[in-house]
N, C-alpha and C positions, 0 to 999 in steps of 0.2 A: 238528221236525215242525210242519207248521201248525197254529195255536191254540195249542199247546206254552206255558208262562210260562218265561220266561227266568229262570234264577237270578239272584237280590238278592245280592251282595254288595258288604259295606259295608268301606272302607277308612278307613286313616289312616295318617299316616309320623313316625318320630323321627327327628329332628335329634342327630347328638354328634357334636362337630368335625366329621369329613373324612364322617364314615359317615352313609347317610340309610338307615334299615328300614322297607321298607314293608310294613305288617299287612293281612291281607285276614281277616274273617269272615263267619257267617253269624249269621243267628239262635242259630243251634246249636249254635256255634262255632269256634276257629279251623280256619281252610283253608290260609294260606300266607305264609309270611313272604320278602321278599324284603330283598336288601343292594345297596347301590350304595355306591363308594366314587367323591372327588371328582365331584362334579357328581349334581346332582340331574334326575332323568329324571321326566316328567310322569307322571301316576299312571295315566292312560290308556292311556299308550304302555307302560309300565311291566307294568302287568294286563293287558292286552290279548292279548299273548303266551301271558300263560300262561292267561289266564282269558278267552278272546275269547269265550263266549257268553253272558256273564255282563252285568245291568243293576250298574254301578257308583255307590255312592253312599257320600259321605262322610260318618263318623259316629264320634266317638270314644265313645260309649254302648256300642256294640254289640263293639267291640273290647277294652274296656277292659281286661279280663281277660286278654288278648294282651300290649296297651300294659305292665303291671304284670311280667307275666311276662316281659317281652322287657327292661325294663327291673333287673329284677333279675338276669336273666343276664347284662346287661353289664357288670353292677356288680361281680360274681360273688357273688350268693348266692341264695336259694333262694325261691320267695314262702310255698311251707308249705301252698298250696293247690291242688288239684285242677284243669287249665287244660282247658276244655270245649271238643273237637274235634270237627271236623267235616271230616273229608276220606276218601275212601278206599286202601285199600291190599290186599295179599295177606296170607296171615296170618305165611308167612315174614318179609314188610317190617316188618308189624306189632311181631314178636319181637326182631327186631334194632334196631326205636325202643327198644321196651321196655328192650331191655339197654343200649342206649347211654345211656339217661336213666340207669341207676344211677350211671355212672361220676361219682363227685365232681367236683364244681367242680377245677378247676385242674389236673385230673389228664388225662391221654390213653390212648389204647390203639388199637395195630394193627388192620388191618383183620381179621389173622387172630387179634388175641387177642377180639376182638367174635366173631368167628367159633367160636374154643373155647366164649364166652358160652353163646354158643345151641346149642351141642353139634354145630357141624359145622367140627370143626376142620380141616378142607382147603378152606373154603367160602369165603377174605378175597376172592376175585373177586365173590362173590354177596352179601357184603356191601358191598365198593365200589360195586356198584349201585344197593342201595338207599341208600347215602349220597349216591351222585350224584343222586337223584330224592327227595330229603329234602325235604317241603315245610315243615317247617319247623327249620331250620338251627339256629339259637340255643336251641330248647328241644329239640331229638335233635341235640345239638352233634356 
C-alpha cells in the first residue's frame, strides 16, 4: 500500500567449505535461513525471492544470535539459549517446529513418526509440508 514502510531486514552468510547459509532477521528476530551448495548466489538475488518486499541490509549485530545458532548446529551441538524468532506460521506448523526441535542432534525421524509427535499419526503428508516450507532448516532440522 502506498506510504506502507517496507520491512528492514538485516542479513549475513556463512562460509564452510562447499556450503554458503544465508541468515535473514529482524529486529525481532530470526526469519529465514537459507543453503546454497557450490557456488555462492548474491544476497539480493538470493532474498529477493523469498523476501521481495523487504529493504535489505547487511548486518552481523542483528543476526548474531542466528550466526551462533546456525553455527552450532553445524557443528552438531546445542547453543543452550533461547534463538529469538520472528517469522509466522499456523499453529499446526508451529507444533511440528516444536517437535522437530526435540529430536537430538544426530538422530532422525520419519515424517510419519513427527507425525505420531504431534498426536496425528496418519498426518506424515501434513507434516512434509510444513517441512517443505521450514523457514528455518538447520534450527527445525
Amino acid at each position: 500500500m502506498a506510504g506502507e514502510a517496507l520491512p528492514e531486514i538485516y542479513w549475513w552468510k556463512i562460509r564452510m567449505d562447499r556450503l554458503t547459509v544465508y541468515l535473514a532477521s529482524t529486529g525481532k528476530g530470526a526469519v529465514r535461513v537459507g543453503l546454497a551448495l557450490d557456488g555462492e548466489s548474491e544476497h539480493r538475488r538470493f532474498f529477493g525471492k523469498l523476501l521481495p518486499n523487504a529493504n535489505l541490509t547487511e548486518d552481523y549485530h542483528l543476526n548474531r544470535p542466528l550466526v551462533e545458532a546456525i553455527e552450532a548446529a553445524l557443528l552438531n551441538n546445542d547453543t543452550g539459549k533461547p534463538l529469538p524468532l520472528d517469522f509466522s506460521c499456523t499453529p499446526f506448523e508451529w507444533t511440528v517446529l516444536k517437535a522437530i526441535a526435540t529430536i537430538p542432534f544426530g538422530e532422525t525421524r520419519t515424517y510419519g513418526e513427527v507425525a505420531s509427535m504431534v498426536g496425528i499419526p496418519k498426518g506424515a503428508r501434513a507434516v512434509g509440508q510444513v517441512m517443505g516450507k521450514n523457514p528455518l532448516p538447520l534450527i527445525f532440522p
